[in-house]
N, C-alpha and C positions, 0 to 999 in steps of 0.2 A: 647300440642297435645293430642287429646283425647284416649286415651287407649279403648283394646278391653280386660274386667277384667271376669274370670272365677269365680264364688263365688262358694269353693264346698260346698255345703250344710250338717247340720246334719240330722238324719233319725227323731227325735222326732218333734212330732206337737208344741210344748212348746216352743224349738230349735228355729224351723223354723219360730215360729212369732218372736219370739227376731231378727233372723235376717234382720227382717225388718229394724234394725236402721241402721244395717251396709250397707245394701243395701241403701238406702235414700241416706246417705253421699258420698257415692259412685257417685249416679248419680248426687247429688249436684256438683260434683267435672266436671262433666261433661264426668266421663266415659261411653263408653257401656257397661249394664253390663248383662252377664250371670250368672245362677243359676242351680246348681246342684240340683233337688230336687224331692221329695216326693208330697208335699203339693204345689202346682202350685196354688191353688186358690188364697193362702195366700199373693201373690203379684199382684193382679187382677186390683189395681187402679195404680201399678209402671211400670214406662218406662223399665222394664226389661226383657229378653227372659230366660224361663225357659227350660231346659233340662230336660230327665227325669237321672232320680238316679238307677242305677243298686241295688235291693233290696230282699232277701228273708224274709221280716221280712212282718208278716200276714196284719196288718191296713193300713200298707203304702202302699204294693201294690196292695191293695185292691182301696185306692181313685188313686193312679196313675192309674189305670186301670179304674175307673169313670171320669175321665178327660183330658181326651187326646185331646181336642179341644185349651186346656190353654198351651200346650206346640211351642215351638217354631221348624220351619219347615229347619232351614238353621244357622247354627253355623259360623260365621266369626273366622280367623285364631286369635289367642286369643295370648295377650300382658303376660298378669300375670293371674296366678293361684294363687286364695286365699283362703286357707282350714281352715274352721272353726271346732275353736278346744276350749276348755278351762280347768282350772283345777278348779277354783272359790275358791280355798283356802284362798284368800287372801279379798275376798267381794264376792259381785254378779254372776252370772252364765253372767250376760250380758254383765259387766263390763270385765270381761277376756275374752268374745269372741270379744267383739270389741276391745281391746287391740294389741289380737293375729290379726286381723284383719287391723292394722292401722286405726282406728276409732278411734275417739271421744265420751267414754263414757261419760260424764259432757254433752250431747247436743244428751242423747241417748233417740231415738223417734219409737218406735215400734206399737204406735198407728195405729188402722186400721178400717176404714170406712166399713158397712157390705148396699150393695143395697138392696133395696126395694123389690127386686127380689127373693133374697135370701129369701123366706119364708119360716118358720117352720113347718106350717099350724095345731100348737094346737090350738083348742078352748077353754076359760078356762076366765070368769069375773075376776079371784080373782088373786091376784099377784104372778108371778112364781118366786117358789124357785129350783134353781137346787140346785143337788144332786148329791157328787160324792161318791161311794162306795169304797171299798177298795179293792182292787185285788192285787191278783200273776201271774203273767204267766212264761212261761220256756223261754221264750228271753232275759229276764232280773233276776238275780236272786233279785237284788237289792232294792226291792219294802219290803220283808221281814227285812227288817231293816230302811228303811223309811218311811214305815206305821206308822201312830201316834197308840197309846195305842187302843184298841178295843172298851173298856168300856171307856174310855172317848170321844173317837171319837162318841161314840151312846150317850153319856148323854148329849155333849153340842150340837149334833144337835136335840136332842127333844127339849131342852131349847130353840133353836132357833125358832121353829117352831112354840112352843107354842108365840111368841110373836104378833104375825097376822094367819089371815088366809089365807096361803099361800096353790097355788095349787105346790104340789111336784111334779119334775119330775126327776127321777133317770137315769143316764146315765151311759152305759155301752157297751165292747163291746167282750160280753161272749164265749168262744166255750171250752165246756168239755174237759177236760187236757190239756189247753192252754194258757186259759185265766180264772181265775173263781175268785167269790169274797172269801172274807175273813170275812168282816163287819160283825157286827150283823146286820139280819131285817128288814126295817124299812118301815111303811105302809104308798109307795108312794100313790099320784093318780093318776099317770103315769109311768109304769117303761116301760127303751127304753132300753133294754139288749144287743140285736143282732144287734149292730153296726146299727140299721134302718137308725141315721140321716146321711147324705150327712156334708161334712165338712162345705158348704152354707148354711144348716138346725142347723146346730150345732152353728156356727155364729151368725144366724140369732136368735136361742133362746137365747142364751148368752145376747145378744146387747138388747133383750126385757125382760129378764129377771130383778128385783127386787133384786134378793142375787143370790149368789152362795156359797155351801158351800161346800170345799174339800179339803184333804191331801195336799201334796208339786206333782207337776207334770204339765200338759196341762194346767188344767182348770183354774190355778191361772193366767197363763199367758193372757189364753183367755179372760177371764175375763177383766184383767188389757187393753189388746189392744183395747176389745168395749167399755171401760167404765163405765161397770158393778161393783159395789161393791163385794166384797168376802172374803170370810172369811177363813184363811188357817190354819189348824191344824198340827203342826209338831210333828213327830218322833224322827227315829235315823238319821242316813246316814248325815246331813245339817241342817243347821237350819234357819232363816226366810231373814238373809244375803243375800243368794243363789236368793232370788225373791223384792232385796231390790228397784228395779228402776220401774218406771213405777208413771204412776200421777192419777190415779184411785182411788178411797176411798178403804182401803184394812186391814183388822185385821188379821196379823197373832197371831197366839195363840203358842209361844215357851214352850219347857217343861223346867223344872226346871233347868237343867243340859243340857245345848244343845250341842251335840256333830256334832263336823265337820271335820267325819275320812271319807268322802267320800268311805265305806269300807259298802263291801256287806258282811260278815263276824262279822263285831265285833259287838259285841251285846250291844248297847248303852240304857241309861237307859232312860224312854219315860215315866217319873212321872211328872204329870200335875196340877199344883193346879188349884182346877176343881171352886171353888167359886168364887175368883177372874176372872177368864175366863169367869163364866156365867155371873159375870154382865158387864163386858166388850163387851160380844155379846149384851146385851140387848141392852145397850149403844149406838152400831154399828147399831143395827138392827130399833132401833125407829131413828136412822138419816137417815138410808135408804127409810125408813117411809115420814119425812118429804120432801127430796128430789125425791120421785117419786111422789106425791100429789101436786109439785110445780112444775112438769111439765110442758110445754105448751101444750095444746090439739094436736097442729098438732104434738108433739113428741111419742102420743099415740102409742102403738106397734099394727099391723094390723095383725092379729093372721091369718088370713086366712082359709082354711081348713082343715076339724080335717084330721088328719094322721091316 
């Protein structure tokens, strides 16, 4: 008998595509299923009714208030509540939420299809490298200790850059004493600070994007669900375990001594051997090389108009 299954959702964008594998199997089983959530787009090709998520937290209810066409208008009397939780101590971030979930991680599938629709609309010949900067904000203390090293996170993305002519485009989503960077610098040809893209816009450059290059958070995830190559730089807080599932071309870069006190407090040691890393990106970044060049034309990204 098909059950009526509540999925409560997490608040992070990162979260919320992981939970796509749980959701899939779900409906594999032949449940209906609800979603507790933030990020409604994020299930836009699933047979499932999304709710929204009671939220004072700044980005999320910021897109829950850009999308209120994606939520579902009538909630059926609901069988099982199932609240997604995890500790990841033990592997994966995805692997414990489908655990805690009655899923099947060995058969975990978070992949996700971005439409044609969904455009970015940069212009730009030369192959795009996203960019993720390094931020603090006051909702989380915890970025202060999973921030990879400063100077290293600046010197192996120059090195990266230097390997083509990549157009950079730096993403962010800035507001003075809330959210602000930490990163050194670095001279994009595009910087998107103030949240501009749409989660569909943000998709939709990810899935045409060439690299992605960022700390442990979103973009790894994002990344890994279109397909995109990327390149993940670790801290303190976890180490590259935490983002180990997904079938994507993917380099994390671990620090010497990788600690995993999941602890926004202890001050873990974030020393990098920087030589071996750079030619590991080289390595990553001319197979990236040969894999967008062997393309098929109609896989071309249709940049659309500039923003």
């Amino acid at each position: 008998m098909n059950q009526n299954i509540m999925v409560q959702g997490m608040h992070g964008m990162g979260d919320t595509i992981h939970e796509r594998a749980i959701v899939k199997q779900h409906i594999e089983r032949g449940d209906n299923v609800f979603i507790e959530t933030s990020w409604p787009q994020i299930f836009h090709d699933l047979d499932v009714k999304c709710v929204t998520k009671a939220t004072d937290l700044r980005t999320q209810a910021k897109n829950a208030k850009r999308a209120p066409g994606y939520y579902a208008g009538r909630i059926l009397t609901i069988d099982q509540y199932i609240r997604i939780h995890y500790d990841g101590r033990e592997g994966s971030v995805l692997a414990s939420m489908m655990k805690n979930a009655g899923t099947d991680p060995t058969r975990a599938d978070f992949s996700m299809p971005v439409p044609k629709t969904w455009q970015h609309g940069i212009k730009t010949d030369k192959p795009i490298l996203i960019y993720r900067p390094l931020i603090q904000r006051t909702e989380w203390a915890g970025n202060v200790n999973r921030n990879p090293d400063l100077d290293a996170y600046w010197i192996l993305f120059n090195h990266l850059r230097k390997q083509r002519d990549y157009y950079v485009v730096s993403i962010a989503d800035l507001v003075p004493d809330v959210e602000w960077m930490v990163s050194h610098p670095v001279d994009a040809d595009l910087e998107l600070h103030k949240g501009e893209l749409t989660f569909e816009q943000l998709a939709s450059l990810f899935s045409e994007a060439e690299l992605v290059y960022t700390a442990a958070g979103f973009p790894v995830i994002l990344a890994k669900a279109v397909g995109t190559p990327v390149v993940t730089v670790f801290g303190g807080y976890e180490d590259s375990r935490s983002f180990e599932l997904g079938d994507s071309p993917w380099l994390p870069i671990d620090v010497i001594k990788p600690c995993r006190c999941f602890s926004v407090r202890h001050k873990c040691v974030k020393d990098i051997e920087l030589y071996p890393a750079m030619e590991r990106i080289e390595e990553f970044a001319h197979a990236s090389i040969k894999e967008a060049k062997s393309r098929p034309a109609s896989e071309a990204p249709d940049t659309g108009a500039a923003v």
